[in-house]
VOKOLFI-236284 format. One record per residue (C-alpha): x, z, y. Coordinates in steps of 0.02 Angstrom, whole numbers, plus 32768, in hexadecimal, padded with zeros to 4 digits. Last residue first. Example, Ala and Ser with C-alpha at 12.3 -4.5 7.8 and 13.67 -1.06 7.14 Angstrom:
2
82AC81657FCB 826781867F1F 
END
This chain:
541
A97732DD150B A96D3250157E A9E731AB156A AA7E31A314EE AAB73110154F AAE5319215D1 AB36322C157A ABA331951514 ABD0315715BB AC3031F615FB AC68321A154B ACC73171156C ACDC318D1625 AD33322A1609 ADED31DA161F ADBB3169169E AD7032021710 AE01327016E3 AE7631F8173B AF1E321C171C AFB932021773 B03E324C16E3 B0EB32B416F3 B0A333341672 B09433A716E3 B03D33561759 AFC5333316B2 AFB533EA16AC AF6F33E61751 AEE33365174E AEA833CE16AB AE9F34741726 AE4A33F8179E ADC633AD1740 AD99345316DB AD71349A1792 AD2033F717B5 ACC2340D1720 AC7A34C4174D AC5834941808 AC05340017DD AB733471177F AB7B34DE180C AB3A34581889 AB9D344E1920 AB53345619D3 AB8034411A84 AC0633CF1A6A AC6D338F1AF9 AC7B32FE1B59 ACF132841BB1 AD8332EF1BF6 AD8033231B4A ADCC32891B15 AE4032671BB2 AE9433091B8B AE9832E31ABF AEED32471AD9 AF67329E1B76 AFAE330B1AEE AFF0327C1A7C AFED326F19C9 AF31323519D7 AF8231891A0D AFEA31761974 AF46318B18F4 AF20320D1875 AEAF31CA17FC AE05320217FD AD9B328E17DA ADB332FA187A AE0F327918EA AD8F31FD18B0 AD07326618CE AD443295198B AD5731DB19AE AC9C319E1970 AC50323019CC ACB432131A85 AC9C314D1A7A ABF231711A5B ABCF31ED1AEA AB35326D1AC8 AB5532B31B82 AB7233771B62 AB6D33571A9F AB05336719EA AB4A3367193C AAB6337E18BD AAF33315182A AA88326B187E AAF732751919 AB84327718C4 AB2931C01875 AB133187190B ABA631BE1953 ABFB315418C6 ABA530A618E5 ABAF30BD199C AC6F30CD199A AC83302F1914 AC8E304E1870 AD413065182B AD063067177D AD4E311D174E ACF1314B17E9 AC53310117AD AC5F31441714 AC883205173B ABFA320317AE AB7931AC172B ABBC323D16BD AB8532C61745 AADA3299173E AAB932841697 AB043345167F AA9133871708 A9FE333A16C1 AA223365160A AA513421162E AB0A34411643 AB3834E815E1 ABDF3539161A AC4B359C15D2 ACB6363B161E ACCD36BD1599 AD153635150B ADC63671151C AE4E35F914AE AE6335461474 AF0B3525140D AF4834A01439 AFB9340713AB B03833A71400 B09C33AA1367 B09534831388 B034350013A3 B03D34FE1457 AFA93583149B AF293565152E AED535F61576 AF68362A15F3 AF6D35591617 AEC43569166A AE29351E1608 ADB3357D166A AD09353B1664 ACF3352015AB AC6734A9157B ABCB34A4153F AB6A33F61549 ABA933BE14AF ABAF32F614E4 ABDF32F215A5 AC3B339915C0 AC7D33DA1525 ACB3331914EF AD04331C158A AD4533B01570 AD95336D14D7 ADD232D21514 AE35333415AA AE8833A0152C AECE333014B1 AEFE32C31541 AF673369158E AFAC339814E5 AFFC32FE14C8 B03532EE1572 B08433941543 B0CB336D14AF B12632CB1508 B16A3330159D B1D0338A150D B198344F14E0 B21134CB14FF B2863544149C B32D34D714DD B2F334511557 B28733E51552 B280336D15F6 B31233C5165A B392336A15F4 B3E132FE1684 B3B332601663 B2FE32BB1628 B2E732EC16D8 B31132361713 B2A931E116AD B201326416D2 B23C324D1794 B231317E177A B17D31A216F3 B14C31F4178F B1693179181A B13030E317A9 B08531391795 B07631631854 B0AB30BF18AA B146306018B1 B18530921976 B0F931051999 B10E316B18E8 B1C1315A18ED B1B431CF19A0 B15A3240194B B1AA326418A7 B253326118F9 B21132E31967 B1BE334418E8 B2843338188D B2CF3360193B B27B33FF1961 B20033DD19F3 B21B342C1A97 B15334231B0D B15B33CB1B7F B0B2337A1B5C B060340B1B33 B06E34521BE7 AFE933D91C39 AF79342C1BCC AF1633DB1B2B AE5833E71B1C AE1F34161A6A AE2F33AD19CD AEE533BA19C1 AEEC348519D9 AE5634AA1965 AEC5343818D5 AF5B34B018FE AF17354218F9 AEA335171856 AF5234E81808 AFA83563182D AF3235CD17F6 AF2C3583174A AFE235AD1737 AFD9365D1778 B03136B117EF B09D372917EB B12D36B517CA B1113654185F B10A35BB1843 B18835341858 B1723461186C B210341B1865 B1DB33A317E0 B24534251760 B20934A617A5 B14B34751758 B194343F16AB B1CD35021690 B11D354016E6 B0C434E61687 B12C350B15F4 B10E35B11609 B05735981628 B03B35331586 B02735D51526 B0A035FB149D B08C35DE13E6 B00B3644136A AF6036331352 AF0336F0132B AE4B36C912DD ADD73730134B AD8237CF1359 AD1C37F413EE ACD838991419 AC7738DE14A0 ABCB387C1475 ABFD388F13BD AC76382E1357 ACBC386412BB AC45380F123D AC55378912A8 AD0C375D129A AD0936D31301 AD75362B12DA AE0135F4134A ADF4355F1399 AE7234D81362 AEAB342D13BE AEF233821383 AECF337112C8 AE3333DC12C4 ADE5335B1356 AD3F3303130C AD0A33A51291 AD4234101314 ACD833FB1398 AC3A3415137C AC403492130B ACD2351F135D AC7634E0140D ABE1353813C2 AC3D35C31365 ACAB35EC141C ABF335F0148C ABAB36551407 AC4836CD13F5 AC4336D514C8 ABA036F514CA AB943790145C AC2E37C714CB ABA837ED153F AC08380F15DF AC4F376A15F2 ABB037391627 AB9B379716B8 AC4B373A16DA ABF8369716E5 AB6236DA1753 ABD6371A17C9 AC4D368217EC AB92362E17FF AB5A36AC1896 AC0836A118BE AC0C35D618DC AB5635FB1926 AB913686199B AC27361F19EB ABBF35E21A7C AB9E36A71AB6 AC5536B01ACB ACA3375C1AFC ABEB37BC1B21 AB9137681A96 AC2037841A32 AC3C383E1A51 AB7538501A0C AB9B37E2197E AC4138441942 ABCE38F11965 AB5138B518E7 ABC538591869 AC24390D1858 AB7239721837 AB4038FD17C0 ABD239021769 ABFD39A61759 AB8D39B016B4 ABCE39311661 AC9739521664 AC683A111646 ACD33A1915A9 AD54398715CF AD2438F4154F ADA538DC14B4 ADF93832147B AE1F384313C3 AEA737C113A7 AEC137A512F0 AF4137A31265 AF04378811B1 AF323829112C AE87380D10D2 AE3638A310D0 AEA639181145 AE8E388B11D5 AF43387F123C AF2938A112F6 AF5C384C1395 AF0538911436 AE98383A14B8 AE61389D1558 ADBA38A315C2 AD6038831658 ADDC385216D1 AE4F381D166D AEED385F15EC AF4537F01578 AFB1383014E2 AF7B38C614FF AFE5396414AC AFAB39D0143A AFC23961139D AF44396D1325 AF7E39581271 AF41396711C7 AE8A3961121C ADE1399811E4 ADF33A44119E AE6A3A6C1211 AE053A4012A0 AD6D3A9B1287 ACBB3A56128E ACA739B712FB AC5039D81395 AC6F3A7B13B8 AD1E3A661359 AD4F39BF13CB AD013A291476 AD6C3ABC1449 AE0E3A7A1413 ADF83A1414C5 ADFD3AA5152D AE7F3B1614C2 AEF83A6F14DA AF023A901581 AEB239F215F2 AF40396B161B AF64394716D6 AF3F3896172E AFFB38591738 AFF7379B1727 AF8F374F17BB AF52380717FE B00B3807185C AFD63771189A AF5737F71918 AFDA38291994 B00A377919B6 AF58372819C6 AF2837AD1A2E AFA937A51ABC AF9336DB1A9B AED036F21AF2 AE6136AD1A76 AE0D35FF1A8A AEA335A91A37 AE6036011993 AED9362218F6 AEEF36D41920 AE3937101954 AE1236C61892 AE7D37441843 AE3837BE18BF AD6E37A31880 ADB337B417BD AE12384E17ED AD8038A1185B AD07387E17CA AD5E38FB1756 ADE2395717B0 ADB539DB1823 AE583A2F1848 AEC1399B184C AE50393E18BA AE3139D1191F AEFA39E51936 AEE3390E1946 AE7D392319E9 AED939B11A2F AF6E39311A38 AF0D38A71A6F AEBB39081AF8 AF6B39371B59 AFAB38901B52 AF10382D1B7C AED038A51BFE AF7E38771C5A AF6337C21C44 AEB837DA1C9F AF1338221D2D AF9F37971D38 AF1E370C1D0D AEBA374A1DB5 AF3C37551E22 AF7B36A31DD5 AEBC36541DF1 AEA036941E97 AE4437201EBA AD7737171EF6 AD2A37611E3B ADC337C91E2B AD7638711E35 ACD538331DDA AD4137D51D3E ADAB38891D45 AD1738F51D2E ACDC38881CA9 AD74389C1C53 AD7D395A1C59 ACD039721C21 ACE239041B83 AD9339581B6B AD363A1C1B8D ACB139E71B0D AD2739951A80 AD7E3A431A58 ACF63AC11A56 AC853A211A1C ACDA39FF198F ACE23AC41945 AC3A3AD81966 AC023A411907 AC6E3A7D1895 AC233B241886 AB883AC71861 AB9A3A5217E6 ABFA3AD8177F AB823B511779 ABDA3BFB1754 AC2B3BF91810 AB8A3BE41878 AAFE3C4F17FD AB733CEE17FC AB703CE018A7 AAD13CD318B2 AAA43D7D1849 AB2A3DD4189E AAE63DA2194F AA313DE4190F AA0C3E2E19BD AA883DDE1A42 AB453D9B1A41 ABAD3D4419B4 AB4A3CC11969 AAED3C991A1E AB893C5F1A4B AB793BD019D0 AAD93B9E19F4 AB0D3B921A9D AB8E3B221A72 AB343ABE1A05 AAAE3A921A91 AB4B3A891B1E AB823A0E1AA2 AAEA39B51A74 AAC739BB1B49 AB7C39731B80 AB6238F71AFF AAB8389E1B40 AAEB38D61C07 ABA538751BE2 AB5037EF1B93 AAC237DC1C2B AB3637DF1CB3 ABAD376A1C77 ABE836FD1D09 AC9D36D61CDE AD2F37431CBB AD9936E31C5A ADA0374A1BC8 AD0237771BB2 ACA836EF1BE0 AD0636921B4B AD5F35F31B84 AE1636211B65 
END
C-alpha cells in the first residue's frame, strides 16, 4: 500500500496533527467523568452524538495510529520482509477492531469501509474483513424508522395500507421499505434516513479526514469530494430534485428503453423519500450469473459495482511481477489468449459462442446476453446524454441501482449521488471523450486531459494520451498484460485529478464493466461522442 500509514514512511507531521485531535478528544472525554461538574460533562459526551463518537473513534483508532507509528520508527533500519512481517501483524489484529467500530458506528464509517474494500492501496487484511460491509450493512429496528416516517409524515396507518418492517435495501445513511399507499392502493419504496444520520456527520467526516491525512495525505481531495457527495445525500430534498430533473429531461427522448420512477412529493421530506415502486430484479444477479460464466468469480460478499471499481483501480495502477502467474480459470483464459491470437472483439463474441453452445448464455430465470447488451447501450446513451447535454447526472449507476424490467427495458434507481458539471468543466471533458473516440494522436489527447485539470510528475504525452484511452477507450490486447501497465507507470504518474473527471470516470468504468459482462469491447469514448459533440457545437451557455 502507499499510505504513510501503512508503510511506515516519514510522517511526522500526520501522526503529531492526529495524535493531538485525539489526545484533544480524549481529554475532553476524561474530563466527562472526573473533576467539578463531571456529571454535567458527562452528560454533555454521551447525549451529543457527534461527540461521544468522536470519543468512541478515537478510544479505538488512537492506540492503532500510535501503534503503527511506533512500528514504522522501530523498523525504520529492518529489512523489507522483517518489516512486512511486523506490519502484517498490525494488519490482522487492527482490521478486526477496525470493522467492531465499523459495526458499532455505522453511518459514515460503512460508506468510508465499503470503499477501503475495493482499493488496491489498502492492506488485503482490511479489504477481507471489511466485504462483509459489501452486502450485509445491518438494518435499523423498525421502531427507529416508524419514528422518523411519522415525525415527518403524520402517522403511518393513516397513510399507508401496508408498510413492511423489513428493508428492502439498507445503506449507510438510510433504509428503503416497500409499502402500499392507503389512498390509492399503488406500491412504493419509501426510503427512510437513520434518525441522527445528519447530525453525526460532521463529527464522522472530521475524524475520517484527520486519519487520512495521517494514512494518505494525497487521497484527501478524492475524500474531500467522496464527502461532499454524500453531504448531499443527506437532504433527501436533493435527491427528489435531482430524480424530477433527470425524470424531465430524460424521459421524454428514452421512455421506451429506460424508466425512473416518479417522486411522490407530497410524501417526501428531507428524511423521507417516496417513490414509484418498479418491479423485476436488479442487474447484479445477472452480473454476477454472466460474470462466472467468463470465469471471472466474485466474491459473493461483495458487490457488483465493487468489483468492478477493484478491478478497474487494479489495471490502471502498477502491476507486480506476481500478476503474471497468476492461475486463470479456463474460460478468462480462453478469453485471453483468443484475444492476442484474433483480437479482443473476436475473442469475446468466440467465448459468448461457446457459452451459448452449451446453454450457459440464458439460462432458466435469467436474462439472455442479448437483454443485457440491450440494457448496457440503453444505459451508456443515457448518461451520456446526463453528462454532455443535461449536465446532471447520476454518479453511481452500479448494477444494485439498476432494475430488469423486462424487453431490455431498466429501470433507473437512487438519485443521492448526482453530479452537476458546470459549462467549463463539462466542455472540457467532451473534447476528451472526442479525441479519444477519434484516435488522436498522444499529444492531441494529453492536451486536451490536460485542459480537464489532470496534471503529472513529468507531464509525459505518451503517458496522458495512454492512460485516457485505457480509461475511456477501447480495451486493447497489449493493456491485457501486466508488464503494459508496469512499463506505463514506470513513466509517470499523476499528481492531480480533477473531481469533475473523477465522477465520469467512475460512471466510465462501472458502464465499461457491464459491457464485460455482456461479452463486448467497448469504448465509452465512441459511444458518448455524439452527446460529446452536441455539448461542443452548442458553444457557451
Amino acid at each position: 500500500a502507499r499510505s504513510r500509514l501503512f508503510r511506515g514512511g516519514a510522517a511526522e507531521p500526520p501522526v503529531l496533527a492526529v495524535a493531538s485531535d485525539m489526545l484533544r478528544t480524549l481529554a475532553r472525554g476524561g474530563a466527562a467523568t472526573v473533576g467539578i461538574g463531571g456529571t454535567a460533562l458527562a452528560a454533555y459526551a454521551y447525549g451529543d452524538p457527534g461527540f461521544g463518537r468522536q470519543v468512541s473513534f478515537w478510544r479505538v483508532t488512537g492506540p492503532a495510529v500510535l501503534s503503527y507509528a511506533a512500528c514504522s520508527a522501530k523498523h525504520k533500519k529492518s529489512d523489507a520482509d522483517t518489516k512486512a512481517r511486523a506490519f502484517a501483524a498490525l494488519h490482522d489484529h487492527y482490521s478486526k477492531v477496525s470493522l467492531d467500530l465499523i459495526l458499532e458506528l455505522r453511518g459514515l464509517y460503512i460508506k468510508f469501509g465499503q470503499a477501503a474494500a475495493s482499493s488496491p492501496f489498502v492492506p488485503q487484511a482490511y479489504r477481507t474483513q471489511f466485504k462483509v460491509l459489501q452486502n450485509d450493512v445491518p438494518s435499523e429496528d423498525f421502531a427507529a424508522i416508524k419514528q422518523v416516517v411519522e415525525e415527518e409524515l403524520g402517522p403511518l396507518d393513516e397513510l399507508f395500507e401496508e408498510f413492511s418492517e423489513s428493508a428492502c435495501g439498507a445503506a449507510s445513511i438510510g433504509q428503503a421499505h416497500v409499502a402500499k399507499l392507503r389512498t390509492t392502493g399503488e406500491t412504493v419504496v419509501v426510503k427512510v434516513q437513520y434518525p441522527s444520520a445528519a447530525r453525526i456527520f460532521l463529527a464522522d467526516a472530521h475524524c475520517l479526514r484527520t486519519l487520512i491525512s495521517l494514512a494518505n495525505p494525497e487521497a484527501l481531495p478524492a475524500f474531500e469530494e467522496f464527502e461532499k457527495q454524500l453531504a448531499l445525500e443527506l437532504d433527501y430534498r436533493a435527491e427528489l430534485a435531482n430524480l424530477t430533473a433527470i425524470f424531465d429531461a430524460i424521459m421524454p427522448t428514452f421512455a421506451d428503453r429506460v424508466t425512473v420512477p416518479r417522486a411522490h412529493s407530497t410524501l417526501s421530506t428531507g428524511r423521507v423519500l417516496t417513490l414509484e415502486y418498479l418491479p423485476g430484479p436488479k442487474l447484479e444477479g445477472e452480473m454476477r450469473r454472466q460474470m462466472a460464466e467468463l470465469g471471472m468469480r466474485v466474491d459473493e460478499s461483495e458487490s457488483m459495482r465493487d468489483w468492478i471499481q477493484r478491478l478497474e483501480a487494479q489495471t490502471t495502477q502498477p502491476a507486480t511481477e506476481a500478476d503474471d502467474d497468476e492461475r486463470e480459470p479456463w474460460r478468462a483464459w480462453l478469453g485471453r489468449v483468443g484475444a492476442r491470437v484474433v483480437g479482443i472483439d473476436a475473442a469475446l463474441w468466440v467465448v459468448g459462442k461457446v457459452l451459448a453452445t452449451g446453454g450457459a448464455a440464458g439460462g432458466a430465470g435469467g436474462l439472455r446476453t442479448e437483454e443485457l447488451r440491450t440494457c448496457l447501450h440503453s444505459l451508456v446513451e443515457v448518461h451520456g446524454f446526463e453528462i454532455f447535454v443535461h449536465g446532471l447526472f447520476n454518479a453511481d449507476p452500479h448494477p444494485g441501482n439498476l432494475i430488469a424490467m423486462g424487453d431490455g427495458k431498466v429501470g433507473l434507481i437512487d438519485y443521492g449521488q448526482c453530479k452537476r458539471l458546470e459549462e467549463g468543466p463539462r466542455r472540457a471533458i467532451a473534447e476528451l471523450m472526442v479525441k479519444v473516440a477519434d484516435d488522436a494522436p498522444h499529444a492531441e489527447v494529453a492536451a486536451a486531459f490536460r485542459r480537464v485539470g489532470v496534471r503529472t510528475e513529468h507531464g509525459g504525452d505518451e503517458f496522458l494520451g495512454k492512460m485516457a484511452r485505457l480509461m475511456f477507450g477501447r480495451v486493447s490486447v497489449e493493456m491485457l498484460e501486466p508488464k503494459w501497465h508496469r512499463d506505463l507507470h514506470k513513466t509517470d504518474k499523476m499528481t492531480h485529478y480533477p473531481p469533475d473527471l473523477l465522477m465520469v470516470h467512475r460512471v466510465a468504468l462501472i458502464l465499461r464493466g457491464l459491457s464485460v459482462a455482456c461479452r463486448e469491447n467497448v469504448s465509452i469514448a465512441e459511444l458518448w461522442r455524439p452527446h460529446a459533440a452536441a455539448a461542443l457545437d452548442a458553444g457557451p451557455d
